[in-house]
DOGU-447235 format. One line per 3 residues: number of its first residue (from 1); their letters; for each residue x, y, z of C-alpha. Coordinates in Angstrom, 2 decimals. Example, Ala and Ser with C-alpha at 12.3 -4.5 7.8 and 13.67 -1.06 7.14 Angstrom:
// DOGU-447235
1 = AS = 12.30/-4.50/7.80 | 13.67/-1.06/7.14
// end
This chain:
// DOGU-447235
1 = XXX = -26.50/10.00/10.84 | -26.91/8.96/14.36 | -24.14/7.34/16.38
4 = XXX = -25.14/3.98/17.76 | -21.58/2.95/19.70 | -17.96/4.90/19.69
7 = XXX = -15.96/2.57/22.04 | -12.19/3.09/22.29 | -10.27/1.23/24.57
10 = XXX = -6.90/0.17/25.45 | -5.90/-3.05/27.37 | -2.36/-4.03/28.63
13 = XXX = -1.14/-7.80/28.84 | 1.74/-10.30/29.31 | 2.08/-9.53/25.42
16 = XXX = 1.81/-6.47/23.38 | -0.35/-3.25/24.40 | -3.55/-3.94/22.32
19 = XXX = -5.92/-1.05/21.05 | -9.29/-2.02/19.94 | -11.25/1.20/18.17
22 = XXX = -15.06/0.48/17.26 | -16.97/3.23/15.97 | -20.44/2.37/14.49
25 = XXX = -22.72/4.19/13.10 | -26.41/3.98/11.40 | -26.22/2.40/8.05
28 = XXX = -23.13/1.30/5.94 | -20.66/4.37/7.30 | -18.94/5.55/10.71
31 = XXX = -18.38/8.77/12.39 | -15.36/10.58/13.53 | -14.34/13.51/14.91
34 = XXX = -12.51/15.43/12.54 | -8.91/14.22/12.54 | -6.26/16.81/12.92
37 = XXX = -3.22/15.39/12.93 | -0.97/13.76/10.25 | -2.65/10.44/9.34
40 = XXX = -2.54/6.66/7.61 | -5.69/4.62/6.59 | -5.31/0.99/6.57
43 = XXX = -7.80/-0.63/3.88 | -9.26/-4.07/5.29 | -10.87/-6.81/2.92
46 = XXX = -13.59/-9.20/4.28 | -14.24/-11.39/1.20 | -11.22/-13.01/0.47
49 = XXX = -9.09/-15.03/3.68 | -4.81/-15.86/2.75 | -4.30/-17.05/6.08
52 = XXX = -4.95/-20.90/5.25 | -1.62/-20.62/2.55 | -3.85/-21.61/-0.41
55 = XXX = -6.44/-18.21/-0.58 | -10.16/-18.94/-0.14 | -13.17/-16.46/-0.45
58 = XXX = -14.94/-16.09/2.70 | -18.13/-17.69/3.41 | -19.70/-15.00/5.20
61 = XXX = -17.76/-12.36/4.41 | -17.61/-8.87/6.28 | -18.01/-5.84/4.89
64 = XXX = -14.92/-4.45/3.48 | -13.19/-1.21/5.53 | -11.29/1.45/6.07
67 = XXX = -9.11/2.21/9.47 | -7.74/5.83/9.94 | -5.19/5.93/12.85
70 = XXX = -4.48/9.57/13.38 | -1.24/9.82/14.69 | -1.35/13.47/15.98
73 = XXX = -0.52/11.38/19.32 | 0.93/8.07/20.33 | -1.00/5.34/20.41
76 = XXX = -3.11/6.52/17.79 | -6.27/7.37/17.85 | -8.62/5.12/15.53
79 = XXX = -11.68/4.83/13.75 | -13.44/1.80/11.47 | -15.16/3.03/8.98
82 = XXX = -17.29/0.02/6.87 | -18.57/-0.81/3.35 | -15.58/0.84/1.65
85 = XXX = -14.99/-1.80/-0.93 | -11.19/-3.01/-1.17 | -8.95/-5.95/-2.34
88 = XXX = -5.84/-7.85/-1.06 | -5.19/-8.75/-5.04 | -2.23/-6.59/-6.05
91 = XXX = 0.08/-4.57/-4.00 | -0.98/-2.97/-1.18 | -1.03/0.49/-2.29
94 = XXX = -4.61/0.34/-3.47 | -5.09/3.40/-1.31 | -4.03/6.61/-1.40
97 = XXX = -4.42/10.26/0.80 | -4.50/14.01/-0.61 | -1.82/15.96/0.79
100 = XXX = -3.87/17.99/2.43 | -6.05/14.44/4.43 | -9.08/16.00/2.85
103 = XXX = -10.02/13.21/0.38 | -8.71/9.32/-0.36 | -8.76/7.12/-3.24
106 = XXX = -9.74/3.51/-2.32 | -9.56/0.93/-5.65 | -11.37/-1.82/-5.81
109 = XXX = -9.19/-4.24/-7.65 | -11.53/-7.41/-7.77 | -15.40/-7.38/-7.76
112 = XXX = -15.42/-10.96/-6.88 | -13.62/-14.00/-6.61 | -14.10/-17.53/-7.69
115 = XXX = -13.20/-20.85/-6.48 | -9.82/-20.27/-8.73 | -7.81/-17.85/-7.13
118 = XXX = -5.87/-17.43/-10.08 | -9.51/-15.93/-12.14 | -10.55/-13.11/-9.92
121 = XXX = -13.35/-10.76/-11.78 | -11.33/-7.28/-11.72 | -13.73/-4.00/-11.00
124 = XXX = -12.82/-1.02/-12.74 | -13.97/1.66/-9.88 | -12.29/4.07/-7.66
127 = XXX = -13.93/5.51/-4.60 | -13.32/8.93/-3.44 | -14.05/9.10/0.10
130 = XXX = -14.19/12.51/1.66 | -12.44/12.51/5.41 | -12.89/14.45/8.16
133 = XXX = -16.03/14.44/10.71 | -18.04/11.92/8.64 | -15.76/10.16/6.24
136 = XXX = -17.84/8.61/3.54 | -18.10/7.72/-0.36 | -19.10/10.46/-2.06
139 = XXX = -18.18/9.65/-5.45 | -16.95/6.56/-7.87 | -14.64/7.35/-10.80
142 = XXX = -13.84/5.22/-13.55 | -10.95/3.56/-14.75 | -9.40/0.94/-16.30
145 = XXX = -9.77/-3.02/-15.22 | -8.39/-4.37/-11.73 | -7.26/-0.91/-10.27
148 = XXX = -4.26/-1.48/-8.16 | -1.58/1.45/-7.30 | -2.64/4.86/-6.73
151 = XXX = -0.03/7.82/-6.14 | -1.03/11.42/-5.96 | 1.40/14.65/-7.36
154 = XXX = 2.59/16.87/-4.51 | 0.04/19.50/-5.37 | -2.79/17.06/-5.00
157 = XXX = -4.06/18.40/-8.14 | -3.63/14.75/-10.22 | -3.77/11.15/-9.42
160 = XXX = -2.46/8.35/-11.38 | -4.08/4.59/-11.14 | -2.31/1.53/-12.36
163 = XXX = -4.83/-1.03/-14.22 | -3.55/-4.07/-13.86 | -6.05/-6.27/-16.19
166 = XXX = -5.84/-3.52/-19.17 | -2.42/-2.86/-19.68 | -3.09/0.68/-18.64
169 = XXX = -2.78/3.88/-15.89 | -5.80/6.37/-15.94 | -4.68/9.77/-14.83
172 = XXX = -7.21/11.83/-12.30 | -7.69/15.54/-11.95 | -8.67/16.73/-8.58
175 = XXX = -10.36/19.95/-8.27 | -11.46/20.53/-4.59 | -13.59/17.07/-4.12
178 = XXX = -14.24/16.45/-7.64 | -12.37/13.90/-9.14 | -12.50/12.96/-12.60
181 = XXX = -10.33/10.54/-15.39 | -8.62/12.65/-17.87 | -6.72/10.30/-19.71
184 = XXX = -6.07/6.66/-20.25 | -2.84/5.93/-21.31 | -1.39/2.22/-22.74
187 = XXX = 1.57/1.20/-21.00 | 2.16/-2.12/-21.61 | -0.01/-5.23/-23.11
190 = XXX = -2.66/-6.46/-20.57 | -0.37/-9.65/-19.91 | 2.33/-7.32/-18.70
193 = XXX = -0.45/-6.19/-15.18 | 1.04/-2.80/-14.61 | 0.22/-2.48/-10.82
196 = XXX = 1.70/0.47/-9.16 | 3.07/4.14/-10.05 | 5.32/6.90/-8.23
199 = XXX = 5.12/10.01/-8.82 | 7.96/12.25/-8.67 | 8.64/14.79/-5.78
202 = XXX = 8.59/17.60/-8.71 | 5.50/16.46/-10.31 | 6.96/16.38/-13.09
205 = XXX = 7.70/12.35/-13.93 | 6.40/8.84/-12.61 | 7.58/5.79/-13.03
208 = XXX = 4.91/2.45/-13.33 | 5.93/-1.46/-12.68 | 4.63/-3.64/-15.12
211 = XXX = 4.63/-6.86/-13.05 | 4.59/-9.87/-15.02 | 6.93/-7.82/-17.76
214 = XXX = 9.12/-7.27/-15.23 | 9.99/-3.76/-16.30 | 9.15/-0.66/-15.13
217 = XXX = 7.68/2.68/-17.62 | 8.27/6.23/-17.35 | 5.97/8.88/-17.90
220 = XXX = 6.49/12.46/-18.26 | 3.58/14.53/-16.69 | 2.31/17.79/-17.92
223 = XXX = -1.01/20.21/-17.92 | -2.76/17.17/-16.42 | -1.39/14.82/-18.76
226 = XXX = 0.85/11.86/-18.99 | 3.18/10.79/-21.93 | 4.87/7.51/-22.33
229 = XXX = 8.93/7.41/-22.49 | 9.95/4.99/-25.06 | 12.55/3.51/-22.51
232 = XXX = 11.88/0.04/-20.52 | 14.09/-0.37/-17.31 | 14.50/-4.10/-16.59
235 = XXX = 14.24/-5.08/-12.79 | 14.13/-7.71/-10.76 | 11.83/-10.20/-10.60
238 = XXX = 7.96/-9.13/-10.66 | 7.75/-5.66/-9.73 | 4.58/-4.42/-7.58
241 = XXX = 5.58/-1.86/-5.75 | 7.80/1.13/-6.78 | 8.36/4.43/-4.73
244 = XXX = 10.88/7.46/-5.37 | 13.21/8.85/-2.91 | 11.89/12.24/-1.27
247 = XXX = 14.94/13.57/-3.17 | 13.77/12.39/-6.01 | 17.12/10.84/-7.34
250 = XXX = 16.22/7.27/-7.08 | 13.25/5.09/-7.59 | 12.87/1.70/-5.80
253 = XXX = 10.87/-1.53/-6.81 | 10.35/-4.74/-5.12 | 10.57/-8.18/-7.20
256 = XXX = 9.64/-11.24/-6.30 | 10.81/-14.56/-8.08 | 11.14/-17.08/-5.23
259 = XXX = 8.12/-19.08/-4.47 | 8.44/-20.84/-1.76 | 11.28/-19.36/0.16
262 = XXX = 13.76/-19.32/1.77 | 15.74/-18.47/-1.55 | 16.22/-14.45/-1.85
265 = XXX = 14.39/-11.83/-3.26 | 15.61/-7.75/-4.32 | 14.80/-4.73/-4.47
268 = XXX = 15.83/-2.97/-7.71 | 17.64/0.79/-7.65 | 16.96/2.62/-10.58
271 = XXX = 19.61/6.03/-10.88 | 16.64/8.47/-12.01 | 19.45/11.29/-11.81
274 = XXX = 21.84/9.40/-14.22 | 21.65/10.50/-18.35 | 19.98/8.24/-19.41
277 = XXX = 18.45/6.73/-16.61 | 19.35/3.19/-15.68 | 18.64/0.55/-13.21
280 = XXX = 21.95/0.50/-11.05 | 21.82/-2.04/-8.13 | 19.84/-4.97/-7.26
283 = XXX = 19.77/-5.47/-3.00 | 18.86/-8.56/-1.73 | 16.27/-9.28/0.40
286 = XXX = 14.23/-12.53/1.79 | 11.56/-13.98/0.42 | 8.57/-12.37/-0.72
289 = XXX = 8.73/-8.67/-1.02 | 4.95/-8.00/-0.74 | 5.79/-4.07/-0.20
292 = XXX = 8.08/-1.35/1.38 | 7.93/1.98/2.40 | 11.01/4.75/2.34
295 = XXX = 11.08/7.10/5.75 | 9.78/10.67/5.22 | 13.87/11.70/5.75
298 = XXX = 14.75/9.02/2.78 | 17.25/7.45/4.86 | 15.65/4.19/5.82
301 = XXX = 13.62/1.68/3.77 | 11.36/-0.59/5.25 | 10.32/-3.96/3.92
304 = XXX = 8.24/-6.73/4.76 | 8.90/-10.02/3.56 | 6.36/-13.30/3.27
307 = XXX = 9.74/-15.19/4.68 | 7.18/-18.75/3.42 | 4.96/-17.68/6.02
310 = XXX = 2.18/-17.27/3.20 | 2.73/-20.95/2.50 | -0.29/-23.72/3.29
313 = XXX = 0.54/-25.50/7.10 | 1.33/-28.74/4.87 | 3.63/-27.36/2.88
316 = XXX = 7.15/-28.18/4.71 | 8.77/-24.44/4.15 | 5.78/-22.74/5.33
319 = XXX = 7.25/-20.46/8.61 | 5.16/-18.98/11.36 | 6.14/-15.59/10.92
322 = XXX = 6.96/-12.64/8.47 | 10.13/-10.81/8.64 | 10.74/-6.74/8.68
325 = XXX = 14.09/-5.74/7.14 | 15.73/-2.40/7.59 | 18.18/-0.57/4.77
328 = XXX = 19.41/2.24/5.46 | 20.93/4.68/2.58 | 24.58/4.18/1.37
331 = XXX = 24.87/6.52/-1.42 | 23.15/6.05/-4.47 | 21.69/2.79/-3.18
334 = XXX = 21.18/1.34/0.10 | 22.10/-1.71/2.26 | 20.48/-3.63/5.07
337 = XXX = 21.01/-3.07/8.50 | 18.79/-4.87/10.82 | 15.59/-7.79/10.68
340 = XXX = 12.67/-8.06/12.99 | 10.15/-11.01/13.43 | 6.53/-9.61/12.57
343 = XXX = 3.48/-11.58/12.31 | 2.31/-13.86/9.02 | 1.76/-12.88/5.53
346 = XXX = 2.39/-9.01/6.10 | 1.00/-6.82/3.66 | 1.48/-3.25/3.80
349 = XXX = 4.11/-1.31/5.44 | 4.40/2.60/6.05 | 6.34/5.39/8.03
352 = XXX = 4.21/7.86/10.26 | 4.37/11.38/8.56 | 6.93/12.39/11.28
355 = XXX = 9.14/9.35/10.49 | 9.33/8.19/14.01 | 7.03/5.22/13.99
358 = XXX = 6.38/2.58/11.45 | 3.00/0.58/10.95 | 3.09/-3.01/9.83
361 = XXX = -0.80/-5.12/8.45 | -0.32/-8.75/9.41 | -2.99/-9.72/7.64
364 = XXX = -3.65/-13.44/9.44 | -3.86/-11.76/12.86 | -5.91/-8.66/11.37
367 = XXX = -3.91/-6.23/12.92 | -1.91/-3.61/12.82 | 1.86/-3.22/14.14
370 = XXX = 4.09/-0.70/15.25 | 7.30/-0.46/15.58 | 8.85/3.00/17.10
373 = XXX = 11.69/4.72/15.05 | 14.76/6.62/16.29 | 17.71/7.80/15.06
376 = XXX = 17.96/5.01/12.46 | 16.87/2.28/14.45 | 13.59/0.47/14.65
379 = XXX = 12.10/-1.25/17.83 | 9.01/-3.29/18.15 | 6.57/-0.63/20.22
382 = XXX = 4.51/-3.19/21.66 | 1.39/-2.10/20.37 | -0.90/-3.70/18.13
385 = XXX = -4.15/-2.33/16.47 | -7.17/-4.87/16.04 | -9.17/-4.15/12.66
388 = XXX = -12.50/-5.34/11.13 | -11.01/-7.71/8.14 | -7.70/-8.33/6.68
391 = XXX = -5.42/-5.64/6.01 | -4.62/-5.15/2.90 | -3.53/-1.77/1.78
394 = XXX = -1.81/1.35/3.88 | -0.52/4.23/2.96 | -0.09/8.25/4.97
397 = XXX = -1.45/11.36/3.35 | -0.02/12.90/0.66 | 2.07/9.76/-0.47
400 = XX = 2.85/9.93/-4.04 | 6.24/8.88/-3.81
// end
């Protein structure tokens, strides 16, 4: 493929340092250089706008992508690659990295959207997209309706999807850069939209929320297989994402009830080491948990809260800007210890590999954030990263947790 434009540049101002990172090629993909340090992709919708507060499908919409911000060195170095299809339906952990950065899973939850937001038309398709020097699709796997969550084991050797529109996960075997659906496993009824999974650090267990249930499942994993635990952990609120400590002795989920802020939301603690286990704390948080990350370490959590900035302008609780709260571990749970501004209706939120910086999607700015990390503390970094739609899912390599 021939390179028509690579273009990065870097521009200081009165306001944050802003990095724009255009590389285009020939046709519907871009080229990179092979990246060689520890990395995060940021997926980027172009069909479907929530800035407005009331979600609208774009009139001329731009071609869904994918951002990879290699993080080998600070700022980043980034690349755009397009026409990897994506959705900003469903938590944003619709994409997910091999341990080893050599392949990622993109879902694409909805195929295309109506004038109801409420009736998407779910896809049932996951692209494996093969990084390096020329990242590009180079396969589509089946599984069930409205893919959503995607974790990976630590031996990259299985994936496990979360359908949200079939009441089902589809488990993936990886075998160099062939990836193929093994099983398809009923979870819940279709009504309960299971819509994200964790894997354990062992490999050995994961746990799925069921989102409109308001539970989450546990599966047992073995020889490439998954079998259902006939235990239901109640949570709070609608669970979409859920994530296990690095020590593997508690999982986290985040629930939303609130609707139109500023009334608080929680994350739930579930005490996976406990006989049996149980769900033992519920942490309050703002409004709107749309996702959260835990640090490489597993002493922080981050999480990004709508704070009613997701709201339409008319509506009189709608706020101008999203908040970022820190928790820090206390013990078998954890409490908060600090609250940043960030932009509106942020999305995803993840640690760097090496813990020391933390990336942010604002998806009405389309842009990236980062905030640097240090010895428990978080600081805005004053850099922001422009990309080609609105971010909608993030996640680093090898995160299965």
């Amino acid at each position: 493929m021939k390179i028509l434009h690579s273009m990065l540049q870097a521009t200081v101002s009165h306001g944050p340092f802003l990095i724009g990172a255009i590389c285009v090629i020939c046709g519907s993909l871009l080229s990179v250089e092979h990246v060689t340090g520890d990395i995060l992709i940021s997926a980027n919708e172009g069909k479907y706008d929530l800035s407005s507060g009331r979600g609208t499908p774009v009139e001329r919409p731009r071609p869904d992508s994918l951002s990879i911000l290699d993080f080998a060195a600070f700022p980043p170095r980034v690349a755009h690659v397009e026409d990897i299809a994506n959705s900003v339906i469903g938590p944003p952990t619709n994409v997910a990295i091999t341990p080893d950065e050599r392949l990622a899973l993109v879902a694409n939850s909805v195929r295309q959207y109506t004038s109801d937001p409420k009736r998407p038309v779910p896809d049932d398709m996951v692209q494996v997209v093969l990084l390096g020097e020329s990242p590009r699709v180079i396969a589509k796997v089946k599984a069930g309706r409205q893919p959503s969550g995607i974790a990976f084991n630590p031996a990259g050797t299985m994936a496990i999807v979360a359908n949200r529109a079939d009441g089902t996960v589809t488990v993936l075997s990886i075998r160099g850069d062939e990836v193929k659906a093994e099983q398809t496993l009923e979870v819940g009824d279709p009504a309960s939209e299971p819509s994200d999974v964790a894997i354990t650090p062992d490999g050995t267990g994961a746990v799925v929320s069921l989102n409109k249930a308001g539970v989450l499942r546990i599966l047992y994993l073995a020889d490439g297989r998954a079998r259902l635990v006939n235990r239901k952990l109640p949570v709070y609120g609608n669970p979409y994402h859920v994530e296990i400590t690095p020590d593997g002795q508690l999982a986290l989920s985040a629930g939303s009830g609130a609707q139109d802020g500023p009334d608080a939301d929680a994350l739930s603690v579930i005490d996976l080491a406990a006989q049996p286990v149980r769900t033992s704390d519920h942490i309050a948080v703002g409004t709107g948990p749309e996702s959260f990350d835990i640090s490489p370490d597993g002493k922080l959590v981050a999480v990004v809260l709508m704070n009613g900035s997701n709201l339409a302008a008319d509506n009189p609780l709608r706020t101008e800007q999203g908040l970022l709260q820190i928790l820090a571990r206390d013990g078998r749970t954890f409490r908060k210890v600090d609250e940043l501004p960030i932009g509106r209706i942020p999305e995803g939120v993840c640690f760097t590999p090496d813990g020391r910086h933390l990336v942010v999607q604002e998806h009405a700015a389309q842009q990236l954030a980062l905030f640097a990390v240090s010895e428990g503390t978080v600081k805005d970094a004053g850099v922001r990263i422009k990309v080609p739609g609105f971010p909608s899912g993030l996640r680093r390599a090898g995160k299965g947790r």
